[in-house]
C-alpha positions as CSV (number, residue, x, y, z in Angstrom):
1,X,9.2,16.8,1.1
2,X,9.0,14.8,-1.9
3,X,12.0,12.7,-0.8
4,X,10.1,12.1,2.1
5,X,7.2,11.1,0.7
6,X,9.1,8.1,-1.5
7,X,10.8,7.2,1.4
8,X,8.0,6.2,2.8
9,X,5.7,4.7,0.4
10,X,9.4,2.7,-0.8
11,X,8.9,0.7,2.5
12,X,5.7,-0.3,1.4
13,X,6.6,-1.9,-1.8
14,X,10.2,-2.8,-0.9
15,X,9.7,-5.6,1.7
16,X,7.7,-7.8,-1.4
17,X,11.1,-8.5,-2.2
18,X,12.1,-9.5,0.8
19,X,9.6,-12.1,0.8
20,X,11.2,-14.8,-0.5
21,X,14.2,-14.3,2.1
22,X,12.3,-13.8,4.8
23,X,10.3,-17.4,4.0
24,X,13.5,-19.1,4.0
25,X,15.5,-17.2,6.9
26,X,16.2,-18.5,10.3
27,X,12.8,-16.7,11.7
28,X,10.7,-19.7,9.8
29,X,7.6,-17.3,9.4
30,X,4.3,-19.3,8.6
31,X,2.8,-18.0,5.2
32,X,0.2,-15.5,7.9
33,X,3.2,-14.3,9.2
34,X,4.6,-13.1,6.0
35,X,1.3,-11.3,5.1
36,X,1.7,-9.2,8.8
37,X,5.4,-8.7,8.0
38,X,4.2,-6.7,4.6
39,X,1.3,-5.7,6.4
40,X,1.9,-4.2,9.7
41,X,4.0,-1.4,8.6
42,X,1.2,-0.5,6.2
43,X,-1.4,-1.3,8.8
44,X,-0.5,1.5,10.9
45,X,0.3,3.8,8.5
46,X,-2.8,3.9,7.0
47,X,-4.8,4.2,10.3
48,X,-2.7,6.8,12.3
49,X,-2.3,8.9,9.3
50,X,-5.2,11.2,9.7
51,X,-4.4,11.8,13.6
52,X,-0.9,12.2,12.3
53,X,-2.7,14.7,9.9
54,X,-4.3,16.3,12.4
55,X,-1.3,16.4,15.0
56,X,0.5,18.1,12.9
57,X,-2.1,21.1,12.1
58,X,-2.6,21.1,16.3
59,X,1.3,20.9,17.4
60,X,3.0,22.2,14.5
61,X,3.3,20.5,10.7
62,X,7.0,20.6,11.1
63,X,7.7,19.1,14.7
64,X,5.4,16.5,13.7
65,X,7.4,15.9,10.8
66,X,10.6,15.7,12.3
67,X,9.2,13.7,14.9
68,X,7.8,11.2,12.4
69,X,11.3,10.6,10.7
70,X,12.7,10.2,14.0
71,X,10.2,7.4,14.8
72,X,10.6,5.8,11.4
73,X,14.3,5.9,11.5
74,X,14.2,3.7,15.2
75,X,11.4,1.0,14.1
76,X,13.6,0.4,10.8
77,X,17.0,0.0,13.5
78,X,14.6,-2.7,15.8
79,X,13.5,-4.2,12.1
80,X,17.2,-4.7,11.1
81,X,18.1,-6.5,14.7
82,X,14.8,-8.2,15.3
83,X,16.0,-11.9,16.7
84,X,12.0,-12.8,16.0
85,X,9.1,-12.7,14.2
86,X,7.0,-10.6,17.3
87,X,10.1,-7.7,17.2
88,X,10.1,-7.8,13.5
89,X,6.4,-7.0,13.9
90,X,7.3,-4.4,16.6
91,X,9.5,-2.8,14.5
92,X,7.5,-2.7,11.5
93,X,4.9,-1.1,13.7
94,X,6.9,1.6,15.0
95,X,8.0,2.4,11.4
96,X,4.7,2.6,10.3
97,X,3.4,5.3,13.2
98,X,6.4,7.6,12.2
99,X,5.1,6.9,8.1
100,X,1.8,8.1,9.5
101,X,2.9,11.3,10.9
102,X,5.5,11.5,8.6
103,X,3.4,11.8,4.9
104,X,0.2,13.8,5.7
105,X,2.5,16.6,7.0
106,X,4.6,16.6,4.3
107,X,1.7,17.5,1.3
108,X,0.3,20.7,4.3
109,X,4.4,21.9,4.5
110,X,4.0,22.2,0.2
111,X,0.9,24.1,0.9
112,X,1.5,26.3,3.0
113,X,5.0,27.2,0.9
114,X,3.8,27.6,-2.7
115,X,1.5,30.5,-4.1
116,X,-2.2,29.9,-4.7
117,X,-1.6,29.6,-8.5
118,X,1.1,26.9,-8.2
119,X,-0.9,24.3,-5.8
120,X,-2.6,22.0,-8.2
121,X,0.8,21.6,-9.8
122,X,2.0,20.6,-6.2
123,X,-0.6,18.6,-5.8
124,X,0.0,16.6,-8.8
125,X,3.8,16.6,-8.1
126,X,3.0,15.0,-4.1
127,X,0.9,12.4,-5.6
128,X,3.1,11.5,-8.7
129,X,5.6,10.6,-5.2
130,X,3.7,7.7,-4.5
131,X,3.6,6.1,-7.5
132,X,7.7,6.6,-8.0
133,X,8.0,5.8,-4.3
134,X,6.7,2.3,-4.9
135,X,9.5,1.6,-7.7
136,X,11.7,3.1,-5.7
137,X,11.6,0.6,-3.8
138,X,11.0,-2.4,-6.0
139,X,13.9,-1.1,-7.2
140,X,16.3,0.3,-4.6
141,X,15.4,-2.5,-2.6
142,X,16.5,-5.3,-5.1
143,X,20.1,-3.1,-5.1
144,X,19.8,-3.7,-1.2
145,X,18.8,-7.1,-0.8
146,X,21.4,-8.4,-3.3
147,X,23.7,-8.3,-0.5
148,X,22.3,-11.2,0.4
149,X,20.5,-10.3,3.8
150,X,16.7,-9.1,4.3
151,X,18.2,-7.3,7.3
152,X,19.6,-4.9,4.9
153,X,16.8,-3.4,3.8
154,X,15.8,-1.8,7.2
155,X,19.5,-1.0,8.1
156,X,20.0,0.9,4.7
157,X,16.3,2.9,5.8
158,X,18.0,4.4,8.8
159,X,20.4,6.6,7.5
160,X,18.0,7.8,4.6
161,X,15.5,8.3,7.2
162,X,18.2,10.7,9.3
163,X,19.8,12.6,6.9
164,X,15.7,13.5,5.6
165,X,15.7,14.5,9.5
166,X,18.3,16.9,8.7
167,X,17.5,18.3,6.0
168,X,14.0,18.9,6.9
169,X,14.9,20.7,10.4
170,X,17.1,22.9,7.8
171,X,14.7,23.4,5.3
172,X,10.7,23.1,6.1
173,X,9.2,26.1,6.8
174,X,7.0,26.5,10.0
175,X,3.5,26.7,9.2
176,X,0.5,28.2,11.5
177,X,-0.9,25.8,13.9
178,X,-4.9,25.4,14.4
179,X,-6.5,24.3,17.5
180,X,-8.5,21.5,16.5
181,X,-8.6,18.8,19.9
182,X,-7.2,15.2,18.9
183,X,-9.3,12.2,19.3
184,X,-7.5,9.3,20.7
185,X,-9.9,7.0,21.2
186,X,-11.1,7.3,17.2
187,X,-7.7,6.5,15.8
188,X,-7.2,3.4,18.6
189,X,-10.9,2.3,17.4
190,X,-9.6,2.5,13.6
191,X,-6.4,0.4,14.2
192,X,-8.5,-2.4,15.8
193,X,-11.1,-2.5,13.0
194,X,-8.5,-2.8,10.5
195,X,-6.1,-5.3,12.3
196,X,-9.5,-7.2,13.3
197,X,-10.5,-7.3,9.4
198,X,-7.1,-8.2,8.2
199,X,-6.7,-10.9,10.9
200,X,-10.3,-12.7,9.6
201,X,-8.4,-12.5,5.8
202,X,-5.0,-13.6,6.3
203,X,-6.0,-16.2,8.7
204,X,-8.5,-17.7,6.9
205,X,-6.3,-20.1,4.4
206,X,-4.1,-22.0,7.4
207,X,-6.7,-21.6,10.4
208,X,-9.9,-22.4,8.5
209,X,-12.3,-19.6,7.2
210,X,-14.7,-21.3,10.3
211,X,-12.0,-21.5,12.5
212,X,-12.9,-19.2,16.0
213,X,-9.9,-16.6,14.9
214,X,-10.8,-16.0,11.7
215,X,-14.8,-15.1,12.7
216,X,-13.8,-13.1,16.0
217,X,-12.1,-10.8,13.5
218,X,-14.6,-10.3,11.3
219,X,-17.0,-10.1,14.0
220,X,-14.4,-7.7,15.9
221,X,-13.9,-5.9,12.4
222,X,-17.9,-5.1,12.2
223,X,-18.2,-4.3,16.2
224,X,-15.2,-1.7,16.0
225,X,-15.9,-0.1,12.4
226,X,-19.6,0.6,14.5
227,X,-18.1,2.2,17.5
228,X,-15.8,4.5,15.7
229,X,-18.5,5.6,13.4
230,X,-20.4,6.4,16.5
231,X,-17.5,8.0,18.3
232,X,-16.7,10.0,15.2
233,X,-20.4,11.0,14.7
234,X,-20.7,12.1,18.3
235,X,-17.4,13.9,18.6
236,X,-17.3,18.0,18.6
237,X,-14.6,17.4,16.4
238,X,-13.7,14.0,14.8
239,X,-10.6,13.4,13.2
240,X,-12.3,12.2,9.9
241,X,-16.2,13.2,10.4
242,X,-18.2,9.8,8.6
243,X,-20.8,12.6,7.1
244,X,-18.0,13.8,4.9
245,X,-18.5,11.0,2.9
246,X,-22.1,12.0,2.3
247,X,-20.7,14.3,-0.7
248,X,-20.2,12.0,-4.0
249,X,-17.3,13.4,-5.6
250,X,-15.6,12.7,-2.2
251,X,-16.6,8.6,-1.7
252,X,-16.1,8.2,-5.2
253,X,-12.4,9.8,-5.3
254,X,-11.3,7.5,-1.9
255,X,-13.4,4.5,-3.2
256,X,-11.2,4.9,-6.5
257,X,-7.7,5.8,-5.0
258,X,-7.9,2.2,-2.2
259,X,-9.1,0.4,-5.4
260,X,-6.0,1.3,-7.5
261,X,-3.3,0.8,-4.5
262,X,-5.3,-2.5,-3.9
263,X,-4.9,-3.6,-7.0
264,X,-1.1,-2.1,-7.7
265,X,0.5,-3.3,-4.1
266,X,-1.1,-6.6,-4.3
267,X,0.9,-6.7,-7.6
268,X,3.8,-6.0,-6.0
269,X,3.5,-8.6,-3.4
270,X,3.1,-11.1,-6.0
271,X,5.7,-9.6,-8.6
272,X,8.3,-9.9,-7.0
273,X,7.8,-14.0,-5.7
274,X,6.8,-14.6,-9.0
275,X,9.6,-13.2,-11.0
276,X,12.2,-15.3,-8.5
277,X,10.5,-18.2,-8.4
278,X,8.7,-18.7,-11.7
279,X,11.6,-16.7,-14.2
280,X,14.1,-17.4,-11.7
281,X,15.4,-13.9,-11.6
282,X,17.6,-12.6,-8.8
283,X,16.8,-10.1,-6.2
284,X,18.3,-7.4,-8.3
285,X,16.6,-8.3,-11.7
286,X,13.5,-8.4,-10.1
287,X,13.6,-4.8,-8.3
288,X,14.4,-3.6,-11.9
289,X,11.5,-5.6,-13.2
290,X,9.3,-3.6,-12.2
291,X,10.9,-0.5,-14.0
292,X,8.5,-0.4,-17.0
293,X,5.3,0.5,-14.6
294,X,7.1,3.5,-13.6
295,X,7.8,4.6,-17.3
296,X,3.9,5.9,-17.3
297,X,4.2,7.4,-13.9
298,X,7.5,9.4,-14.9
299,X,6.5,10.6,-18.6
300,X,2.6,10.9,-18.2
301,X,1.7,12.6,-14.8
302,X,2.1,16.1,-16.1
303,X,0.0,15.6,-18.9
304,X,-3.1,14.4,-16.5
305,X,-4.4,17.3,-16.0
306,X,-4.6,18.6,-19.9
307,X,-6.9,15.1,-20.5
308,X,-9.0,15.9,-17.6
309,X,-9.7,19.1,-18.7
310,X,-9.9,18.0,-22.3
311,X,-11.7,14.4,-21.7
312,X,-13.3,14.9,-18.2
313,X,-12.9,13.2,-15.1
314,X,-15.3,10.4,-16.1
315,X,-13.5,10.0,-19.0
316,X,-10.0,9.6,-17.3
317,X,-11.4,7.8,-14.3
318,X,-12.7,5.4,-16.6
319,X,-9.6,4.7,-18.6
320,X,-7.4,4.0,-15.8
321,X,-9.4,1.2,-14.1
322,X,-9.3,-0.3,-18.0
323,X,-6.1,-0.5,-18.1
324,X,-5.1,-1.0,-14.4
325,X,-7.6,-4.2,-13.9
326,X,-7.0,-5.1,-17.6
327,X,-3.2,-5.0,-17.1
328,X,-3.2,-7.1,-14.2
329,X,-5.8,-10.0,-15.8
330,X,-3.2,-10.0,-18.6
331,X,-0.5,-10.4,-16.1
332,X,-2.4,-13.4,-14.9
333,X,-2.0,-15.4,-18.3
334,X,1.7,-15.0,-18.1
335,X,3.6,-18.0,-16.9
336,X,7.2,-19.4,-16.5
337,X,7.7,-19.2,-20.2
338,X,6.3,-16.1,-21.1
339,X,8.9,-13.7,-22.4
340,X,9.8,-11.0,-20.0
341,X,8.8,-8.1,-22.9
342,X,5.8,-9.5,-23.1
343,X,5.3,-9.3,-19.4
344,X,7.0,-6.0,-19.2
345,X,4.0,-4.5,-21.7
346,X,1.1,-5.7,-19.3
347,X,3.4,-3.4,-16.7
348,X,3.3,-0.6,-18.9
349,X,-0.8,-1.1,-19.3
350,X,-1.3,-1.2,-15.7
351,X,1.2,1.5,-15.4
352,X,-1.0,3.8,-17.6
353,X,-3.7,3.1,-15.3
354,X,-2.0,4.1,-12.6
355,X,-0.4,7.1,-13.6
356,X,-4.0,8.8,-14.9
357,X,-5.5,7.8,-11.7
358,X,-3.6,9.1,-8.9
359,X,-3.5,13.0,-10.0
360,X,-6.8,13.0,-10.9
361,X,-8.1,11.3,-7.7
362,X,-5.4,13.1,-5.3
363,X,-7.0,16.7,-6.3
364,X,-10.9,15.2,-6.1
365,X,-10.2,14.3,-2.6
366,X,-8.0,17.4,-2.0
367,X,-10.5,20.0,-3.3
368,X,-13.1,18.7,-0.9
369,X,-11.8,20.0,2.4
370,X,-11.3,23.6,3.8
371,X,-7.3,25.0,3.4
372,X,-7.5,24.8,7.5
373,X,-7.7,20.9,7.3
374,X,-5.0,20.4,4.6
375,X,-3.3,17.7,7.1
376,X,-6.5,15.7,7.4
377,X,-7.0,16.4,3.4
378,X,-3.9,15.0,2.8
379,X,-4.3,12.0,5.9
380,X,-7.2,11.1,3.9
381,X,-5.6,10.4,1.0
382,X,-3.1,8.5,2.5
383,X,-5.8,6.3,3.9
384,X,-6.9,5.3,1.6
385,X,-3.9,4.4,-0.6
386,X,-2.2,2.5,2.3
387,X,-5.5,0.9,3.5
388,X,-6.0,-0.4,0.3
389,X,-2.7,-1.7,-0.1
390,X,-2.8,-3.8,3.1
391,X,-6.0,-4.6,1.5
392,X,-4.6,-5.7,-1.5
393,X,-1.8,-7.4,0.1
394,X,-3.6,-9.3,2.6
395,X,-6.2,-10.5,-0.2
396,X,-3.9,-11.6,-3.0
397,X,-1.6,-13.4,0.0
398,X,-4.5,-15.7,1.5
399,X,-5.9,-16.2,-2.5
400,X,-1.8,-17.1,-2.9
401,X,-1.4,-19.6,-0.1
402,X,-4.6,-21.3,-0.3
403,X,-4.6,-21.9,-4.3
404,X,-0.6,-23.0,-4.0
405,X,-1.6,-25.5,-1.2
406,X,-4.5,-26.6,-3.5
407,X,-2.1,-26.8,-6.5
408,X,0.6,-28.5,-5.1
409,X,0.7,-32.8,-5.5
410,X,-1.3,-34.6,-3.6
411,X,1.2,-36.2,-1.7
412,X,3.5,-33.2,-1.1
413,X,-0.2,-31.8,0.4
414,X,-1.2,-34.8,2.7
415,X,2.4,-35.8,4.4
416,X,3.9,-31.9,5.1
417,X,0.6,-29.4,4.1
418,X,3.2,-26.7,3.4
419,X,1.8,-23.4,2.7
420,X,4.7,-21.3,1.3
421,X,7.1,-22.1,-1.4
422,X,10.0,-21.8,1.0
423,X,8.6,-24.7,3.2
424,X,7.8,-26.3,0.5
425,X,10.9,-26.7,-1.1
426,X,12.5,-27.6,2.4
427,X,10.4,-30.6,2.9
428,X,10.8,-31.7,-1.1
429,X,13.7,-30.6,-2.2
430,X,13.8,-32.9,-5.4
431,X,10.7,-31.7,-6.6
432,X,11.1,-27.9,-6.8
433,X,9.7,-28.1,-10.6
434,X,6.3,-28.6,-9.2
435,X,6.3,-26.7,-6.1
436,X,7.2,-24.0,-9.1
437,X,4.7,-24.5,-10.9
438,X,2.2,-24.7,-8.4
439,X,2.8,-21.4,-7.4
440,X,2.9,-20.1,-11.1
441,X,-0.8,-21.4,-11.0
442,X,-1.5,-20.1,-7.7
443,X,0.1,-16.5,-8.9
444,X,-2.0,-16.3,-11.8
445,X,-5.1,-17.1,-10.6
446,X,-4.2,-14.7,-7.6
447,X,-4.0,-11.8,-10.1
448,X,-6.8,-12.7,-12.0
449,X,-9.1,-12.4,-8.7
450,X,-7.7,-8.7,-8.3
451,X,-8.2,-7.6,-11.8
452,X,-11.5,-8.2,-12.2
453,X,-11.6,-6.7,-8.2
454,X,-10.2,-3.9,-9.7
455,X,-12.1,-3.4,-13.1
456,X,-15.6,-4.1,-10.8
457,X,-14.4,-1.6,-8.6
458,X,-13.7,1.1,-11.2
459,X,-17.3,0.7,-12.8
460,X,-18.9,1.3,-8.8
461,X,-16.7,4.6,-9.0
462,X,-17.2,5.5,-12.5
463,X,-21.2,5.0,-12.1
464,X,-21.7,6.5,-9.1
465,X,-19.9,9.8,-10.4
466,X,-22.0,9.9,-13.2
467,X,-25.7,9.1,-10.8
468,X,-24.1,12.1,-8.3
469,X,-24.5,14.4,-10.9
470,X,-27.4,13.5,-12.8
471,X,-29.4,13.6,-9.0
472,X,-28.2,17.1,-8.7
């Protein structure tokens, strides 16, 4: 299940390397289309994951589960053979529905197999997975994509994907089933709300933040959020019922957990560019650049649970968005000559961050919900992770293209307006030192912007803990 879990989030993070390729590969993506490329998979993963949730508690955690692999395993094949940029986008589609029905079941099959007494500890083990899934595949995917081929990536996800599928028909116990009705029409409600919001924030640096697309989705974004809230509210039994989010320890934990995967997948999206363009690292080093935010995760997240008890959630809570946001602002004053051990330590700060974060906030939201909705529990954590790293993505990619088209010469600007580095290196090829550099500029001042997001964010949560309980 754990396998499962990395495999999954790995996708996430893995395409940021890909980036780069993909700008300069025979698809010609715009700099929007790149965002949807990273974005899509994630898109529908974090929308279908509580009806994947709650599919599996109606039909059966396992067949769901199986089902979901299956799924995953044919939109990474259409992703591998894609001949465009819409069946690219297909494919990264279909991959994400089987991610959605994939995860959520695999933290209620843990459940329902371990003793009372040994939960929390699997608990904290599940959600340790998707902080090691994301170097996974910063990581694995840099061994991938040295081949030379973005195609790769997705090819080498298929068989991973199958032999999971093997393994879990073999292995995952069948759990009991409870008859809770789906609700369709919520989770296709959710997927336009959140494709309508993203489509207003990615658009907005190449079509104009006035421009007719870019205020239909926000407008859509507004209009849709409404209508599922209503549907939700109304419904006998809603996939995810809006009043839950009346209790305080709950908003706060799934306000917390979107702004840390905002904040850590929007530096992955960056990270990745940056280290090939600005140090001029190859796909390989730069998977293994990432490595020292993972020490953290591996060494720390079994000692989480000693400093909540010791220090107090507050207390932890507060830490991690310190050095989480504070991490990533120092990130931002590195630049093409900074020292990659200098650079490597602001990973390790923001890795700290995230490694006392995720237990703590996985169990807040966990311990909120009845044992019957475990799938929903665990679709609601995945929800908010993946939401907020589209999120994330999708805001540090428009702050990324619009400040490298600002940056770039004024000439370079006015005769070609290119809006990625790939495009604009084809147009100026003897002037990649200040295409470089603009986007070193545009990269800092891009991670800057989600620093402070996240250290803002982490004082809302940290504050509102602490006025939930002194109301009580």
């Amino acid at each position: 299940m754990c396998a499962c879990v990395v495999l999954m989030v790995a996708m996430v993070a893995a395409i940021n390397l890909a980036v780069p390729m993909l700008a300069a590969s025979e698809l010609h993506p715009s700099a929007s289309a790149l965002i949807w490329i990273v974005d899509t998979y994630v898109v529908f993963f974090a929308c279908l994951v509580i009806p994947g949730g709650a599919a599996g508690d109606h039909f059966g955690r396992k067949g769901v589960l199986l089902a979901g692999l299956t799924l995953f395993a044919l939109g990474a094949l259409l992703s591998a053979l894609a001949p465009n940029v819409p069946f690219l986008l297909a494919g990264r589609a279909i991959t994400g529905i089987g991610a959605a029905a994939v995860l959520p079941n695999t933290l209620a099959v843990l459940l329902h197999a371990v003793p009372a007494e040994r939960k929390g500890v699997t608990i904290a083990t599940w959600a340790s997975m998707t902080g090691i899934g994301g170097v996974v595949g910063n990581v694995g995917g840099g061994a991938v994509l040295a081949g030379g081929s973005w195609r790769w990536l997705f090819a080498a996800a298929v068989p991973f994907s199958l032999a999971l599928l093997a393994l879990a028909a073999r292995i995952a116990p069948v759990s009991p089933r409870h008859d809770r009705p789906l609700s369709p029409l919520g989770a296709v409600l959710l997927v336009g709300a959140s494709v309508a919001l993203l489509l207003g924030i990615v658009e907005g640096p190449e079509a104009g933040w006035g421009s007719p697309i870019v205020l239909a989705g926000f407008a859509g974004a507004v209009v849709l959020f409404a209508l599922w809230t209503l549907v939700e509210l109304k419904a006998e039994h809603p996939l995810l019922d809006p009043r839950l989010f009346r209790v305080p320890a709950l908003r706060s934990a799934c306000l917390g957990m979107t702004a840390i995967f905002f904040g850590m997948f929007a530096l992955f999206y960056v990270n990745a560019s940056f280290l090939q363009y600005g140090m001029g690292f190859s796909v390989l080093l730069t998977g293994l650049g990432i490595i020292p935010l993972t020490v953290p995760v591996v060494l720390g997240a079994r000692h989480v649970g000693k400093l909540v008890r010791r220090f107090g959630v507050d207390t932890v809570i507060a830490i991690a968005f310190v050095c989480c946001g504070g991490g990533l602002v120092g990130l931002s004053t590195c630049d093409a000559s900074t020292p990659y051990p200098a650079y490597a330590a602001w990973l390790v700060v923001t890795g700290v961050g995230v490694t006392l974060a995720l237990p703590t906030l996985s169990a807040a939201i966990s311990g909120s919900l009845p044992p019957s909705q475990a799938g929903v529990g665990a679709g609601l954590q995945a929800t908010t992770r993946e939401f907020g790293s589209a999120l994330g993505v999708a805001v540090i990619g428009t702050v990324l293209t619009g400040r490298f088209a600002a940056a770039l010469p004024p000439d370079v600007r006015a005769d070609h307006d290119p809006h990625t580095v790939a495009q604009a290196l084809a147009v100026v090829p003897g002037r990649s030192p200040e295409v470089i550099s603009a986007f070193v500029t545009a990269a800092s001042t891009a991670l800057r912007v989600i620093g402070v997001s996240v250290l803002v964010l982490g004082a809302l949560v940290v504050l509102q803990a602490r006025l939930s309980r002194e109301t009580k």
